[in-house]
N, C-alpha and C positions, 0 to 999 in steps of 0.2 A: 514625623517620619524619622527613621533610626540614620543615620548618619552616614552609614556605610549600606550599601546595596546589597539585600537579600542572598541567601545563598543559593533559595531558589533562584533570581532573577540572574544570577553571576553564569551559574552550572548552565543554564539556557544559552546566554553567549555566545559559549563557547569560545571559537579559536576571536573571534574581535575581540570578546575580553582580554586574552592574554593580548593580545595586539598591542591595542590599548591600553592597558594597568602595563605592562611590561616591558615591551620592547620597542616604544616608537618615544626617540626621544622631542620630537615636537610637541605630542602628547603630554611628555612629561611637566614641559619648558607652559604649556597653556594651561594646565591643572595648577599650575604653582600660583601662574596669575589668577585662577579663580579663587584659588583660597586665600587672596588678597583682597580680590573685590570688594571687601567693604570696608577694608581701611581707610577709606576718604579717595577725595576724586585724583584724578592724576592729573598732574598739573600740566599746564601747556598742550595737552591733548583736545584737538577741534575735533569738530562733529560737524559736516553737512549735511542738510535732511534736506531731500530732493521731493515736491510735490507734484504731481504730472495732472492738469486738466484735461484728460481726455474729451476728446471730441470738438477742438477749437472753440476756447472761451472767448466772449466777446472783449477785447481789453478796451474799446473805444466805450462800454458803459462799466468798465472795471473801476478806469483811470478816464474818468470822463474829461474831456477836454472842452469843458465849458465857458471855454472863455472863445471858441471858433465860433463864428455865427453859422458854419457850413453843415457844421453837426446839429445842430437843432433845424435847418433846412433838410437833411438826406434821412431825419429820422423824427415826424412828426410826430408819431406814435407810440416809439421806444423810445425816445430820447429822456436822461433824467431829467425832470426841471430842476432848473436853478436853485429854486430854492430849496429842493431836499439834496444836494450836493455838498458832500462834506468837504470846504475847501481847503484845499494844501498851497496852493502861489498863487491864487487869483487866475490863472488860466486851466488849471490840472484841477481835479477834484476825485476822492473815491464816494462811489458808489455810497449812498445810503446805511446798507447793508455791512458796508467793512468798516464804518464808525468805531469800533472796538479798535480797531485798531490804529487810530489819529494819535492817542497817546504814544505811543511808540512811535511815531512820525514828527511829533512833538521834541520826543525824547534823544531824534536822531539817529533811531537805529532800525529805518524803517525807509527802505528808497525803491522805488518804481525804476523798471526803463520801458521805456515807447518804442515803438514801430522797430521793436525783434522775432528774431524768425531768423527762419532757413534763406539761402541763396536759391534754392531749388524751387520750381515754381509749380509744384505737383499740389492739387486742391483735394487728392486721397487723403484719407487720415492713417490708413493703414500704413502708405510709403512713407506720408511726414511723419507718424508716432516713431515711424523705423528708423530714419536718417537722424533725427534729434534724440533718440538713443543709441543709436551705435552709433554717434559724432561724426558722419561719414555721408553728407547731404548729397544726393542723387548718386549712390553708390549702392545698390543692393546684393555686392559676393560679401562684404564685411560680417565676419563671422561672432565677433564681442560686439560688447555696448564700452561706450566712452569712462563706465564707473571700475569697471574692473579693470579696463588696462592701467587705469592708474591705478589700480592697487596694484597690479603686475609689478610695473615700472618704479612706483617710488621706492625711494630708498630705505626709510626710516618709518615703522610702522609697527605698532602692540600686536605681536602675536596671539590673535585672539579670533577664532572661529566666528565673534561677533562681527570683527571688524566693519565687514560691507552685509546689511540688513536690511531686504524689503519686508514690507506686510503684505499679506495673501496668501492665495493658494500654490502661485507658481513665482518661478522668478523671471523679475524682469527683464526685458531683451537689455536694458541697459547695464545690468550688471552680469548678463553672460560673457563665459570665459572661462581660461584656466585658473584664474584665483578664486579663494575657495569663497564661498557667500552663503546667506542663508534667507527662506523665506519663512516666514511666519505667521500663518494665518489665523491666532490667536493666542497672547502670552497667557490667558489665564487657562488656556489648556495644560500648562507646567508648572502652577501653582504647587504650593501645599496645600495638602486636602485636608477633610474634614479629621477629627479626633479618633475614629474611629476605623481601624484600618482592618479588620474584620469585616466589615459592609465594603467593600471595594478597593481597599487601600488607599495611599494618595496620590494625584494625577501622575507626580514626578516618577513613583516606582512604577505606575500602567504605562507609561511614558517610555521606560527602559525595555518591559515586558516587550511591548509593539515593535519595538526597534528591531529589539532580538529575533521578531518572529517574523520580520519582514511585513509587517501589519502599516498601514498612514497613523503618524502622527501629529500629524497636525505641522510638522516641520521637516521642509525641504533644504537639502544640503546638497554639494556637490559631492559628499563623498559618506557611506557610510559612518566614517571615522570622526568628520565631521560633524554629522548629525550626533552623534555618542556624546561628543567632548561639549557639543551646545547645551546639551540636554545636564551635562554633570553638572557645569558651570549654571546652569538654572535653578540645577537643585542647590548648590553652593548658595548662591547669592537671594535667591528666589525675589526678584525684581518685579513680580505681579502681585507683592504686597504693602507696594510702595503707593499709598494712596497720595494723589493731587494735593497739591502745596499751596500756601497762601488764600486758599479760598478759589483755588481755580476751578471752574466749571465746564466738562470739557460738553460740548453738544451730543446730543444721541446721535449715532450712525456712522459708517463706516471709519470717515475723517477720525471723529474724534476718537473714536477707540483705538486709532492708527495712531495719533501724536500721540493719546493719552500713553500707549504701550511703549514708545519712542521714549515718550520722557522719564517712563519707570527704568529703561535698558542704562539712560543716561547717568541716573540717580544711582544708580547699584554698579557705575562704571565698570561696566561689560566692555570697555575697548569697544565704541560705537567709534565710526570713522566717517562711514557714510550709510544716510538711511535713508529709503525710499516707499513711498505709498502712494497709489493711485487715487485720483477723484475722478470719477466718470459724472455724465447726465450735462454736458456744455456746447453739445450740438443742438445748439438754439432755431432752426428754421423756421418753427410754427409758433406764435404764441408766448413769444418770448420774453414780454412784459417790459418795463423801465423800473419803477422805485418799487412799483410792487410784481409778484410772478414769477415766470419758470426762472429765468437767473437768479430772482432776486435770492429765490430761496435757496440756491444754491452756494451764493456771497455770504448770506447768512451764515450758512454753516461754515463755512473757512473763514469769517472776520470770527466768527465765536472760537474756532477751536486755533486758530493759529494764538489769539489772544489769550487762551487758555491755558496754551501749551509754554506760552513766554512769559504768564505769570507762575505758574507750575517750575521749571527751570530757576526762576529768580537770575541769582548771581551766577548760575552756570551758562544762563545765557551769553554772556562775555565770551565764550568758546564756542560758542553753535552760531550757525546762520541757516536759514531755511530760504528755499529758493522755489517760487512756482513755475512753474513750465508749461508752455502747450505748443501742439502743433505746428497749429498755424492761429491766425484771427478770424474775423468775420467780415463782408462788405460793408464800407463806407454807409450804403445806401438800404436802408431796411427793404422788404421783400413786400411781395401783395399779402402775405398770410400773417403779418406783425409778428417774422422774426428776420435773421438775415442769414447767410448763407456763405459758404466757405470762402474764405477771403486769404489773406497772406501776413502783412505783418500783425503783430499781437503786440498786447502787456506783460509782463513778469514783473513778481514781488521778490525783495530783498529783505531779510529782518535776521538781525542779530545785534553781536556785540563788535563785532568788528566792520560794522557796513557804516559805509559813509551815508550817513542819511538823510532826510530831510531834502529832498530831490528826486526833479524827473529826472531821470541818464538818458543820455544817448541824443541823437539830431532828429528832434523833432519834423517831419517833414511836411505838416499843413494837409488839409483835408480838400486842398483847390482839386479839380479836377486834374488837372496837368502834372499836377504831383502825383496824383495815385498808382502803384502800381497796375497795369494793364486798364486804367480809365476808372476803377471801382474797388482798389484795394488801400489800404494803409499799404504803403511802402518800408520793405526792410532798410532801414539806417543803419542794426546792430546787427553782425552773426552772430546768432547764436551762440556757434563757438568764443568768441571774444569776450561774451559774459560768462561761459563756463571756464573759462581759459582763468580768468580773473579771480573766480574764487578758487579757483584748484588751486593757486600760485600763492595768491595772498590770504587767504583760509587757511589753508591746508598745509603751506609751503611748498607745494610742487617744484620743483626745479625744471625740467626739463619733459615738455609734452610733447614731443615730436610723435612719440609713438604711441600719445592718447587721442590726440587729431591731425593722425598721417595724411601728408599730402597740402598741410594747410599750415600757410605765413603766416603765423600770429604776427602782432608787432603792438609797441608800447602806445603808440598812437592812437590805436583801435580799440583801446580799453575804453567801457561805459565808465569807470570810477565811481563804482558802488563799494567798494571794500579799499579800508584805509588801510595805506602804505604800510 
């Protein structure tokens, strides 16, 4: 593809063209940075990758706690046996299925917290997905998600249209807001095309065309100008021809094409800050298996592609952390139809270069009946917020979040200590 943009595709434009090539000097200040993009990585620059399990994943068969006799009592049928449990302390174990990822657990850059979750006691997944993205638990006027105000708010930050990046079709309620973000429902739609630009040209100039014409491209912006300046910086660096490192293998399906694209944005340092992609299918009620079945297959695919994605990375990993999320959990006590059903506290995975690891976080609270939240749940130990608060601060460097989770006392006390000082 020629270098500079068509004169058909320019004269189409029109008035954004001149906008853009001309007189916005933000515009100018993020084009300078793309035509850097491949000079090597930027140094000291972290990356959050945000994972959401939609539908409340079970964390009690995630991070099995095989060392309680209560959980092989409340889950004859689901429970892992022992002996396919991959163990981490003699009490904790992951699943089978997340095996890939023990070395990294080994390695210490790989830490669980237990019974986290919301303060809010709502068993919706609609209201919990809502409150643990817009950081704002039992509040529904909250108009952003918790990932954008902190882009709002921080101080020090790569002016780069990339900076805050989901995959998909839409963007997520966690990164809605006034700061600008992007979604992405496919990088290899803004590849280089084939040799031949007579048969259809290449994605990057139909890419432009689409723009201009008000047509989907495959890429949601908050701003017209936005979407332009993603798309140049694409064509600049073209980061969807950066194939998998070290022998990484990322799993077919949605996940892996999501980190797999994450890690190309990383590698061709697009100014990634924070990035997020959904995993749906963890509404476990019917049929919901133990070493093998509907979870397992699910683990599967996130023990393959998160392991994929941190061999892929290598040394870059040192700056990225990836963080899983879900709603809520599932009950203590499996259901008549072998799955369980909405429950309250969960597990979350921690894996980078900067995470304390080698560790459950957080106050375990025992599986006794007495303990359980309302007689049949894991109980929250950790808010949610207090794990988010922690990598915002010590990831990322945040300073001051007051006005990323308004209304809420953090304190140094409350920190899980997943991410070293």
């Amino acid at each position: 593809m020629s270098d500079s943009i068509s004169r058909r595709v320019f004269v189409r434009g029109g008035a954004l063209g001149l906008v853009s090539f001309g007189l916005d000097p933000l515009f100018l200040g993020r084009a300078a940075y793309a035509l850097n993009a491949s000079t090597g990585p930027a140094a000291g620059k972290r990356t959050l990758v945000c994972l959401f399990q939609r539908g409340a994943v079970d964390g009690l068969n995630m991070i099995v706690p095989h060392g309680d006799a209560q959980y092989y009592r409340e889950r004859p049928r689901i429970a892992i046996p022992r002996n396919k449990v991959v163990d981490l302390d003699g009490h904790f174990g992951l699943h089978p299925a997340l095996a890939p990822l023990k070395p990294f657990w080994d390695a210490g850059s790989l830490a669980a917290v237990h019974a986290v979750g919301s303060p809010d006691g709502t068993r919706s997944h609609f209201d919990a997905q809502d409150y643990m993205e817009s950081g704002t638990p039992g509040r529904k006027s909250t108009t952003d998600g918790w990932a954008n105000r902190y882009c709002q708010n921080a101080r020090e930050h790569t002016d780069t249209p990339f900076r805050a990046v989901a995959f998909g079709p839409q963007l997520p309620r966690i990164m809605a807001g006034t700061a600008p973000s992007l979604a992405i429902d496919d990088l290899r739609s803004f590849g280089v095309g084939g040799r031949n630009p007579g048969r259809g040209g290449d994605k990057l100039t139909r890419a432009f065309e689409a723009l201009y014409e008000g047509a989907a491209t495959g890429l949601l912006a908050t701003s017209a100008e936005e979407s332009f300046e993603a798309i140049r910086m694409l064509k600049t660096a073209n980061p969807a021809s950066l194939s998998p490192a070290a022998g990484a293998a990322y799993p077919r399906g949605r996940l892996g094409q999501s980190l797999s694209q994450i890690a190309q944005l990383i590698k061709a340092d697009m100014g990634v800050e924070i990035a997020f992609a959904d995993l749906s299918g963890w509404d476990t009620h019917v049929n919901q298996g133990n070493d093998q079945g509907q979870l397992a297959q699910r683990l599967t695919e996130l023990g393959q592609a998160l392991a994929a994605f941190a061999t892929d990375l290598g040394e870059r990993m040192s700056e990225v952390c990836v963080l899983t999320m879900s709603e809520f959990g599932r009950t203590v006590r499996e259901n008549g139809t072998g799955g369980t059903d909405h429950g309250h506290g969960t597990a979350m995975l921690v894996l980078g270069g900067t995470v304390n690891g080698k560790q459950i976080a957080g106050r375990w609270p025992g599986l006794d009946p007495a303990a359980r939240y309302e007689g049949r749940d894991v109980a929250v130990t950790t808010d949610f917020r207090d794990l988010f608060r922690e990598i915002l601060t010590r990831h990322l460097g945040a300073r001051d979040l007051s006005a990323v989770f308004p209304g809420y006392q953090v304190s140094e006390a409350k920190r899980p200590g997943v991410i070293r000082g």
